[in-house]
C-alpha positions in Angstrom: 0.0 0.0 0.0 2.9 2.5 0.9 4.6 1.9 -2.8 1.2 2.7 -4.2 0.5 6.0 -2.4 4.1 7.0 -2.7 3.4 6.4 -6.5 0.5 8.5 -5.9 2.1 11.3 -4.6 5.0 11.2 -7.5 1.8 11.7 -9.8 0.1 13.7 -7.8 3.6 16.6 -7.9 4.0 15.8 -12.1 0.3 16.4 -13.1 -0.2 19.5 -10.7 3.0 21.1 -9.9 3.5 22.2 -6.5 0.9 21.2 -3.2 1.1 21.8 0.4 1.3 18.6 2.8 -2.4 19.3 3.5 -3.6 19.0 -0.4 -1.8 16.1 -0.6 -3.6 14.5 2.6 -6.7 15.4 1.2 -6.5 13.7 -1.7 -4.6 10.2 -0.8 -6.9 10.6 2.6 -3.7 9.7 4.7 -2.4 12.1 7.6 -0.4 15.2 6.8 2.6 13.3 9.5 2.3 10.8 6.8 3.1 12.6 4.2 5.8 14.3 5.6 7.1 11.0 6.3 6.2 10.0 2.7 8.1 12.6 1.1 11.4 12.0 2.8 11.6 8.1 1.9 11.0 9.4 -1.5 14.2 12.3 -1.5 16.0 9.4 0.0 14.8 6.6 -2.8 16.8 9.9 -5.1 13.5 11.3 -6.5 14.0 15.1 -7.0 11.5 16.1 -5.1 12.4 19.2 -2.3 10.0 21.3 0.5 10.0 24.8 0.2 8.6 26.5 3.7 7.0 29.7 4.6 4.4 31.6 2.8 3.6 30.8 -0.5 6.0 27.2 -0.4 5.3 23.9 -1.0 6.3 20.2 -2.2 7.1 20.1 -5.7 9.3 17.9 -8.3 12.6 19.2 -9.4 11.5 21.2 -12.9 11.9 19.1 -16.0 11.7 15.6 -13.6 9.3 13.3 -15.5 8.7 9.5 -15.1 6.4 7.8 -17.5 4.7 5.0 -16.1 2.1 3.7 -18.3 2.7 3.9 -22.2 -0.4 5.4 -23.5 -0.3 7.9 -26.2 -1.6 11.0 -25.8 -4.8 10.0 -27.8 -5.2 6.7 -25.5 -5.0 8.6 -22.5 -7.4 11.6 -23.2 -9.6 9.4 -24.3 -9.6 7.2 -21.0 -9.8 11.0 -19.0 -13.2 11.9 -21.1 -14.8 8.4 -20.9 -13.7 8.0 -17.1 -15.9 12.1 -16.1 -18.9 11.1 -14.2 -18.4 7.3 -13.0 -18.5 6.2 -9.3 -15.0 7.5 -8.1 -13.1 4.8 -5.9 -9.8 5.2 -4.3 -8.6 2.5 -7.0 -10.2 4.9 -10.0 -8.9 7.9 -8.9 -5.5 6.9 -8.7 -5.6 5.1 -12.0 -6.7 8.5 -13.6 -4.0 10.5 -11.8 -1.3 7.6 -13.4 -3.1 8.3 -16.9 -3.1 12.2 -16.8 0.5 12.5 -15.7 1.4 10.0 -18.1 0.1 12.9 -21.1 2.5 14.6 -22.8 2.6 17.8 -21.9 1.8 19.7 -25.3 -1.4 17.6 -25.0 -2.5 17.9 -21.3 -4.5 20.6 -21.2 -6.7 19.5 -24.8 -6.8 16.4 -22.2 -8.1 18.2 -19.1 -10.6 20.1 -21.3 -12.3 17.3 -23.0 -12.5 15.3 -19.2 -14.3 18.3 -18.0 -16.3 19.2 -21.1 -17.8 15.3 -21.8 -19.7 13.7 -19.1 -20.7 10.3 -19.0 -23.7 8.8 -17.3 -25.5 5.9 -16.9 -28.5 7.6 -15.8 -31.8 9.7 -17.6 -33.8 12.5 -17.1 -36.7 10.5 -16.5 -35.3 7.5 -14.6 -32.7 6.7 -12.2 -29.7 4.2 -12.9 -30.1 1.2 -10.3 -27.6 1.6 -7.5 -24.6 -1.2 -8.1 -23.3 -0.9 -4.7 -21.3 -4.3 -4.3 -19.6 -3.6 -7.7 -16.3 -2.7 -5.9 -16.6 -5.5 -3.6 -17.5 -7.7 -7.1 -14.3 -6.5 -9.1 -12.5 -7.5 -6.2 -13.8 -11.2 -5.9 -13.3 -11.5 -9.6 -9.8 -10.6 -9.9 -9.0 -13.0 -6.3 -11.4 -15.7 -7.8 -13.2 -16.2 -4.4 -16.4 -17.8 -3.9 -18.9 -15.6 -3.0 -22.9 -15.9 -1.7 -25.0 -13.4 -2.6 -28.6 -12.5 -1.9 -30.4 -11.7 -5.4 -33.6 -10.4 -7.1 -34.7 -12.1 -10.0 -36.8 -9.9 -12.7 -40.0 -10.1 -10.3 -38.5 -9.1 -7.7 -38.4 -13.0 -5.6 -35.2 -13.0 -4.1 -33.1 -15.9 -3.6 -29.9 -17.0 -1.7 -26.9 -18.1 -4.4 -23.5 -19.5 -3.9 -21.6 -17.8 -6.6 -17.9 -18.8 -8.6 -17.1 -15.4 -10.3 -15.9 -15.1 -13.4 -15.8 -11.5 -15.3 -17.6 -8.4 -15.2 -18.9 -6.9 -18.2 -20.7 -3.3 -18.3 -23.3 -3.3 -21.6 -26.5 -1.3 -21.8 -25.9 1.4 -18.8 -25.7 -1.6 -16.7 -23.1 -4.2 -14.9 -23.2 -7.8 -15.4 -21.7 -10.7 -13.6 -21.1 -13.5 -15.3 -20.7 -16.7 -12.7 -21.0 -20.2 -12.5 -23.9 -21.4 -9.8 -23.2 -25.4 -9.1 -21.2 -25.5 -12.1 -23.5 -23.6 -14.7 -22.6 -20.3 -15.8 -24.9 -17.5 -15.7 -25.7 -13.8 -15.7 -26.4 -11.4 -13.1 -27.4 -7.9 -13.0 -25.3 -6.3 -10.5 -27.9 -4.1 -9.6 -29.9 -6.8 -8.3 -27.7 -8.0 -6.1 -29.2 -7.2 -2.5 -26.2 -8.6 0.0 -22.3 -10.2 -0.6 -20.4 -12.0 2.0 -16.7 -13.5 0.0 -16.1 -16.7 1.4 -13.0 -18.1 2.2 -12.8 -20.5 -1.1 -11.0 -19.7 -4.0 -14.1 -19.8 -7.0 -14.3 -22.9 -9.0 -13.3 -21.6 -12.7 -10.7 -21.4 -15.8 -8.0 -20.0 -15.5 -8.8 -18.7 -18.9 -11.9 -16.9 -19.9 -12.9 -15.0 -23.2 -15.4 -12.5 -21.6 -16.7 -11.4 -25.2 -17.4 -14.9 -26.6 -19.2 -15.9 -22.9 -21.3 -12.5 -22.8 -22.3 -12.9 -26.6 -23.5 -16.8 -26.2 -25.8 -15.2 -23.2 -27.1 -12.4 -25.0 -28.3 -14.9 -28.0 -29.7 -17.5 -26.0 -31.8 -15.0 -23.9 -33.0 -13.1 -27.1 -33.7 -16.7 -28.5 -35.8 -17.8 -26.1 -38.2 -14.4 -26.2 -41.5 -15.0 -28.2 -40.8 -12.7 -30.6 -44.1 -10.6 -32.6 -44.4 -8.7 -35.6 -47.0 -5.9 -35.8 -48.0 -4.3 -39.3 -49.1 -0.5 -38.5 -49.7 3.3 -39.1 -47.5 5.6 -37.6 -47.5 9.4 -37.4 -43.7 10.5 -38.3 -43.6 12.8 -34.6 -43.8 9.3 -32.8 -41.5 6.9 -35.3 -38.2 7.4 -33.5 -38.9 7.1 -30.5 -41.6 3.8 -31.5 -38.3 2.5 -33.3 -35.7 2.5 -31.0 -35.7 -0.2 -29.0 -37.6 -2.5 -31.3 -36.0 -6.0 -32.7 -36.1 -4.4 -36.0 -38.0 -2.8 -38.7 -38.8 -5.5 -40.9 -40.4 -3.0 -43.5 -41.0 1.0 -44.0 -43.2 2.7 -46.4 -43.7 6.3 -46.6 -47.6 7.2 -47.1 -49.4 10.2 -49.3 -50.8 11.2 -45.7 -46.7 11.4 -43.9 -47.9 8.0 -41.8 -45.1 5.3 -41.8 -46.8 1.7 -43.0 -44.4 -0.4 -41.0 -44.0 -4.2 -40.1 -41.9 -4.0 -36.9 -40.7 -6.6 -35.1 -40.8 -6.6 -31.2 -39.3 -9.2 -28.9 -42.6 -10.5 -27.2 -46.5 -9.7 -26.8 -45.6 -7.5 -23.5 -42.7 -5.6 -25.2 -44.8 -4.5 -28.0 -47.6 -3.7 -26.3 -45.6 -1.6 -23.9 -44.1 0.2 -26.8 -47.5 0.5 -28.8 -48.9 2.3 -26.0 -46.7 4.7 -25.0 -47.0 6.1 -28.5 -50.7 6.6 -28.1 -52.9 7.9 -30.9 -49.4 8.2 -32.7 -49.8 4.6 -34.0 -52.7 2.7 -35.6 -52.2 -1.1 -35.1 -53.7 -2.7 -38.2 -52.5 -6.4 -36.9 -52.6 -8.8 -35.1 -55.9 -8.3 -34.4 -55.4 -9.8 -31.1 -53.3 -6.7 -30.0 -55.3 -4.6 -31.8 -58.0 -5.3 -29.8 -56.2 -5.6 -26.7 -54.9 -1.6 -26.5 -58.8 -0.8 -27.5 -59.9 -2.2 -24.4 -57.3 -0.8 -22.8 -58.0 2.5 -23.9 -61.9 2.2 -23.4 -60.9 1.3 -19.9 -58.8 3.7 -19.3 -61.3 6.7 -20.6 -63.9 5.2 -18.3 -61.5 6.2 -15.4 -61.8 10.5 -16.8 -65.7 9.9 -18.2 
């Protein structure tokens, strides 16, 4: 822990220039004593770095001292600055990203700092919150020990469940974390956000010591959209509403412009409840010409729900 945050402080002195003791404190959340203490085994391990006292002084690097620690190009690590604005900030992330600015050439730092405070990126809406993943620091931990874990989780309505867990990767996809883990020998996904409790057990996890993450996540992805009962609905829709009626849909199977500026479409949902959600929302926007069934489904729905106002 002490190489780290003597690390730390070498990147804090080469990305910012000169800091009192107390900045430095703040930001490795250690006592000023210790970084006093920090800064001499550093002068003594022949790091140019020197204390300036009084008004106005400091604890900088010896001008023109540089170490480069990581490789990246400048590209690489401006664009690992602007996607990491707005995430969950850990101890861990925060001193990867002071290791990745410092490592910048210095022609290219401040096009660097601007684009990490001029792009923000969040998992979250307007309209609805992102589901808290609170044990995902204690879930990137298990996965890079490989310990067995047991988890309390929430399956999609909401019954929840005790599982013995063998992690094996993590994988963020659609504004959301995934755990991919083997439960009595069969691997599985689970949504982090779901996961209610996490004790690690002392038991190293039951897994390959090789894992493609890509291929695993992928075979998931198709055998869940597989098993969906997918529909195809032929309809009428206004050109305000297409976008959004489009967006999340399987696909557009067929589009056709009308005289009137009405969309004749044969879209393809990924089951009855999906499209009917979707249908819905959109209102008077769309005119569902089949199947009948569903047709006649958001027609009661809608003569119910005008009885409520009537």
């Amino acid at each position: 822990m002490r190489a780290d945050r003597l690390l730390s402080i070498v990147m804090l002195l080469q990305h910012r220039g000169r800091l009192n003791a107390a900045d430095i404190a703040a930001e490795l959340e250690v006592s000023m004593r210790t970084v006093l203490r920090d800064i001499e085994a550093l002068s003594s391990a022949g790091v140019p770095v020197y204390t300036d006292r009084g008004r106005g002084g400091g604890i900088s690097l010896l001008p023109g001292y540089r170490t480069e620690l990581t490789g990246l190009t400048a590209e690489e690590a401006t664009a690992l600055l602007a996607s990491g604005s707005g995430r969950v900030a850990t101890p861990a992330f925060a001193r990867a990203m002071r290791k990745v600015a410092a490592a910048i050439p210095e022609a290219h730092r401040a096009a660097a700092s601007t684009a990490s405070q001029r792009i923000l990126v969040r998992p979250d809406g307007f309209a609805f919150p992102h589901e808290p993943e609170v044990h995902l620091p204690e879930l990137q931990r298990v996965v890079v020990d490989g310990k067995r874990i047991r988890v309390s989780y929430r399956n999609r309505v909401g019954a929840v469940a005790e599982r013995i867990l063998d992690p094996i990767g993590l994988v963020y996809a659609g504004d959301h974390w995934y755990l991919l883990a083997a439960r009595d020998g069969t691997e599985r996904v689970y949504r982090v956000s779901r996961i209610d409790s996490l004790d690690m057990l002392d038991e190293s996890a039951d897994r390959s010591d090789v894992v493609d993450l890509e291929a695993a996540f992928t075979a998931h992805w198709k055998s869940f959209r597989a098993s969906l009962a997918h529909i195809e609905i032929t309809c009428l829709a206004e050109d305000s509403v297409w976008i959004s009626l489009t967006k999340n849909v399987v696909r557009v199977i067929s589009d056709h412009m009308q005289d009137d500026g009405r969309h004749l479409a044969v879209i393809e949902f990924s089951g009855h409840n999906h499209a009917t959600g979707a249908l819905w929302h959109c209102g008077p926007g769309v005119t569902v010409l089949q199947p009948t069934s569903l047709r006649d489904e958001l027609a009661q729905r809608a003569r119910a729900t005008a009885q409520l106002y009537c």
